[in-house]
Kinemage of the C-alpha trace (Angstrom):
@kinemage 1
@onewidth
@group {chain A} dominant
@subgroup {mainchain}
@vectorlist {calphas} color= white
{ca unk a 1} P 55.825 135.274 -13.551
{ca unk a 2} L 54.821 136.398 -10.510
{ca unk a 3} L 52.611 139.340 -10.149
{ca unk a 4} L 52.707 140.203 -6.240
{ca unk a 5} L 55.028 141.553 -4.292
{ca unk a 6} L 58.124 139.186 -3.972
{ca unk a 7} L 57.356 139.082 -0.077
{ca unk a 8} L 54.991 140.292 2.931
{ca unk a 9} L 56.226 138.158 5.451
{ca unk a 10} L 59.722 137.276 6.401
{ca unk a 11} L 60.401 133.773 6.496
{ca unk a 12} L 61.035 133.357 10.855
{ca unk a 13} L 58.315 135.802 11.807
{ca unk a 14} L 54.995 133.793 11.089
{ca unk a 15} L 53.732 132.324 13.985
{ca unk a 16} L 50.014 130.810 15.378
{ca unk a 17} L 48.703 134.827 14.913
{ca unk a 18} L 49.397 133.994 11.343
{ca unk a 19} L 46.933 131.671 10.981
{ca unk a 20} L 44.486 131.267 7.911
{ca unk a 21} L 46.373 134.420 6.491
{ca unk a 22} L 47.114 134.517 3.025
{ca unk a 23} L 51.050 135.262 2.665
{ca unk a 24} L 53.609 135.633 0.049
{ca unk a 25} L 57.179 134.570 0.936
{ca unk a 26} L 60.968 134.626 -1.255
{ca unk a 27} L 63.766 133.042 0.683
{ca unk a 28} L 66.927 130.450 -0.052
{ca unk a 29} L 65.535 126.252 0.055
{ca unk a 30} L 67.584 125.356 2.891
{ca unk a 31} L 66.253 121.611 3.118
{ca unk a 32} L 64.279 119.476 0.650
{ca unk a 33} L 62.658 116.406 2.038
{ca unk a 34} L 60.352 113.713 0.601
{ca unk a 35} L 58.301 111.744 3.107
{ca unk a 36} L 56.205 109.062 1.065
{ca unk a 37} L 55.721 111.435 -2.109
{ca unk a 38} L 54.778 114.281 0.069
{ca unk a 39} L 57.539 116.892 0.008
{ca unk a 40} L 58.838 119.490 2.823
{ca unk a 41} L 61.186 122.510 2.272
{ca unk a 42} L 62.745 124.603 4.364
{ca unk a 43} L 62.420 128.061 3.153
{ca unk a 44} L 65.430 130.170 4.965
{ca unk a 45} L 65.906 133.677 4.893
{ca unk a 46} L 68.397 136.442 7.474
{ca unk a 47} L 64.849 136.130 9.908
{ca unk a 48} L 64.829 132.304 9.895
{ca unk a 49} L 62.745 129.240 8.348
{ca unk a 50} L 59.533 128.357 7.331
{ca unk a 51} L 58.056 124.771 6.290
{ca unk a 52} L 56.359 124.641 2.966
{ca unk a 53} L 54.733 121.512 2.280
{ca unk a 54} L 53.729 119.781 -1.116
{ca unk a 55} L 51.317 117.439 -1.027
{ca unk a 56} L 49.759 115.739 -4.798
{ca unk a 57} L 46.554 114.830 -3.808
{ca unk a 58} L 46.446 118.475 -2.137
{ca unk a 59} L 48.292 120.951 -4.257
{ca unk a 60} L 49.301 118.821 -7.547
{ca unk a 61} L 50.832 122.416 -9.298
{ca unk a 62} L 52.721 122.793 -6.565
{ca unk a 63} L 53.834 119.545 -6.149
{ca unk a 64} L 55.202 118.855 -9.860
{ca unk a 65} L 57.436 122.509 -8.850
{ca unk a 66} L 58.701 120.943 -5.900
{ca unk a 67} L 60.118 118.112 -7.421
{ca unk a 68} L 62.269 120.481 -9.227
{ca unk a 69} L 63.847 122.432 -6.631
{ca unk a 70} L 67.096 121.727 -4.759
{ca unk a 71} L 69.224 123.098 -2.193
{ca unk a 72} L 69.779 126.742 -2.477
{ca unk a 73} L 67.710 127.641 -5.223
{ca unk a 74} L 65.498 130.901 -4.388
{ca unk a 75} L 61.584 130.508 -4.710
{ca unk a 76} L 58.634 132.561 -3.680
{ca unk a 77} L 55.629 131.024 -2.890
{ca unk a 78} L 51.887 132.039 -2.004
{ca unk a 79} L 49.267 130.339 0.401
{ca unk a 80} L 47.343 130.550 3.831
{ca unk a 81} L 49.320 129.557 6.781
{ca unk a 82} L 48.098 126.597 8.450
{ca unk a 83} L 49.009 125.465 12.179
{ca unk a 84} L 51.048 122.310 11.838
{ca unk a 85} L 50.046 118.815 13.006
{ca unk a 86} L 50.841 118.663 17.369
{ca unk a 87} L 52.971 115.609 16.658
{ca unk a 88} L 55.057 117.613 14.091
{ca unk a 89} L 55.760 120.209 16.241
{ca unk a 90} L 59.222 121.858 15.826
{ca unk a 91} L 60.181 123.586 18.906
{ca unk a 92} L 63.998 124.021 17.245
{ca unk a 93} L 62.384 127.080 15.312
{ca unk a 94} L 59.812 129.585 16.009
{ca unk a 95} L 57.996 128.856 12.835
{ca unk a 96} L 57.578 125.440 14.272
{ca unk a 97} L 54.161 125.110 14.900
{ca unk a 98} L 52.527 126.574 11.536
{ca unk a 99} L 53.435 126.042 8.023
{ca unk a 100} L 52.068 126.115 4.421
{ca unk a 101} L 50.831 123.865 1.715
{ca unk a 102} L 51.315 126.588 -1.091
{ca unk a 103} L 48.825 127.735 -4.145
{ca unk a 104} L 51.763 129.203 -6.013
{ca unk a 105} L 55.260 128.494 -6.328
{ca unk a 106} L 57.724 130.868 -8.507
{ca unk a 107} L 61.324 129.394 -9.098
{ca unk a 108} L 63.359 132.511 -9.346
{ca unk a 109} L 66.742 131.010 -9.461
{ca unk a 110} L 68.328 128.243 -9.720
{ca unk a 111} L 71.877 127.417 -8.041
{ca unk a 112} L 74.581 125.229 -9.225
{ca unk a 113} L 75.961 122.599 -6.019
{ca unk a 114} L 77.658 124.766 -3.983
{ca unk a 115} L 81.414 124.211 -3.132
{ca unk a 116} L 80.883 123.463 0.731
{ca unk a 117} L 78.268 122.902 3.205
{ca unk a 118} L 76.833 125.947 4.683
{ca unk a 119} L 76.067 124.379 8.105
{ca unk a 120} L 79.494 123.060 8.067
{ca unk a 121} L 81.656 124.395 10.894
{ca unk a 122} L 84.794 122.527 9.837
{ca unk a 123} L 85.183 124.475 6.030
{ca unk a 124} L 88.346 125.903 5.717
{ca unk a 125} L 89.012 129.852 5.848
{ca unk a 126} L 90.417 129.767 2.359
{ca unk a 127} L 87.172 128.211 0.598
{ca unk a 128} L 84.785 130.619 3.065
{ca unk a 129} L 86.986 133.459 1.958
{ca unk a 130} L 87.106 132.693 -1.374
{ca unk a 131} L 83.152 132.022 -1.450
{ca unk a 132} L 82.353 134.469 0.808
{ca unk a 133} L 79.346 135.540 -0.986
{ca unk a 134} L 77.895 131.964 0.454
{ca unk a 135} L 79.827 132.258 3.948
{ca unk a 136} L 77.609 135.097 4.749
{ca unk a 137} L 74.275 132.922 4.322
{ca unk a 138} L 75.902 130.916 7.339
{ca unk a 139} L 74.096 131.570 10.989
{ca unk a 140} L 77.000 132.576 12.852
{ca unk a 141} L 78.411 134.987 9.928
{ca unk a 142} L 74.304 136.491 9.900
{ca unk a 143} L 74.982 136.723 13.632
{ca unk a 144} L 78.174 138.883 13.210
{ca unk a 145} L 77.249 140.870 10.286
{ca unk a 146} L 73.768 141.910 12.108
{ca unk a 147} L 75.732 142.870 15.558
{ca unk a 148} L 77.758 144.871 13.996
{ca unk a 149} L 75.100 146.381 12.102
{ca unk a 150} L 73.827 147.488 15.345
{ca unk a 151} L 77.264 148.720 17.201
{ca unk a 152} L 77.954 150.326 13.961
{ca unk a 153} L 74.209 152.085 14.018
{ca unk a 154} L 74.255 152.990 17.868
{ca unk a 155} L 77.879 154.792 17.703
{ca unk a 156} L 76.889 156.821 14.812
{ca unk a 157} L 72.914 157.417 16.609
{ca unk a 158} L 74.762 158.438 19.649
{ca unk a 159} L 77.297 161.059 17.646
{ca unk a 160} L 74.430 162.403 15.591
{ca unk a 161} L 72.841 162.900 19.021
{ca unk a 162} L 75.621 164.713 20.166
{ca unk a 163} L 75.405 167.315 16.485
{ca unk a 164} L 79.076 165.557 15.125
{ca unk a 165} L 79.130 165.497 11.483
């Protein structure tokens, strides 16, 4: 069991300022990939991703974790961010150019195979409405639920302004 915080750092806020900084992150898996026994995930949570990498020659614990995890499940994981390879560069995200080959990995829970895709634009409304605990975890529903967060936060900053009750 892990005995640090759950998280420091949220997942799409490290960048090349981050490097050699020991970190401690919690998010969803969005991706697991194996390239030639070394394995990437895609750590997602509401601030974006980060790449976590397993490699056995480099971090064997790790590894032997990784292995384990699937889509969806919720990890945290401790290590020194590391600027990525050039050629691996992901200029999609704006984690892409750093990442982190992990001392310590926590599964914290693990998740069944969910009922639809999240990046899936072409789910029905019953299924996202009936899962909507999972339609939330979807970019564009993030997107919504954050803006009106902030229209929601800005009317009621500009009545309290104003002494309304």
């Amino acid at each position: 069991m892990i005995k640090t915080k759950m998280k420091d750092h949220n997942c799409g806020e490290l960048n090349l300022s981050n490097i050699n900084e020991e970190i401690t992150l919690s998010g969803w898996v969005s991706t697991v990939r194996d390239l030639g026994g070394i394995l990437f995930i895609e750590l997602r949570d509401r601030s974006g991703f980060f790449q976590l990498v397993a490699n056995p020659q480099i971090n064997p614990d790790v590894h032997k974790v990784f292995e384990k995890v699937r889509s969806e499940y919720v990890i945290t994981v401790r290590g020194k961010v590391t600027r990525r390879p050039e050629e691996t560069y992901n200029e999609k995200y704006a984690t892409g150019q750093v990442e982190m080959y992990p001392e310590f990995v926590e599964i914290l829970s693990e998740a069944k195979t969910l009922p639809f895709v999240l990046d899936d634009e072409n789910v029905s409304e019953d299924v996202r409405l009936k899962y909507r605990y999972l339609d939330i975890r979807r970019e564009k529903m993030l997107h919504n639920l954050t803006l009106r967060h902030k229209i929601c936060q800005a009317a009621r900053n500009y009545l309290n302004n104003l002494d309304f009750f």
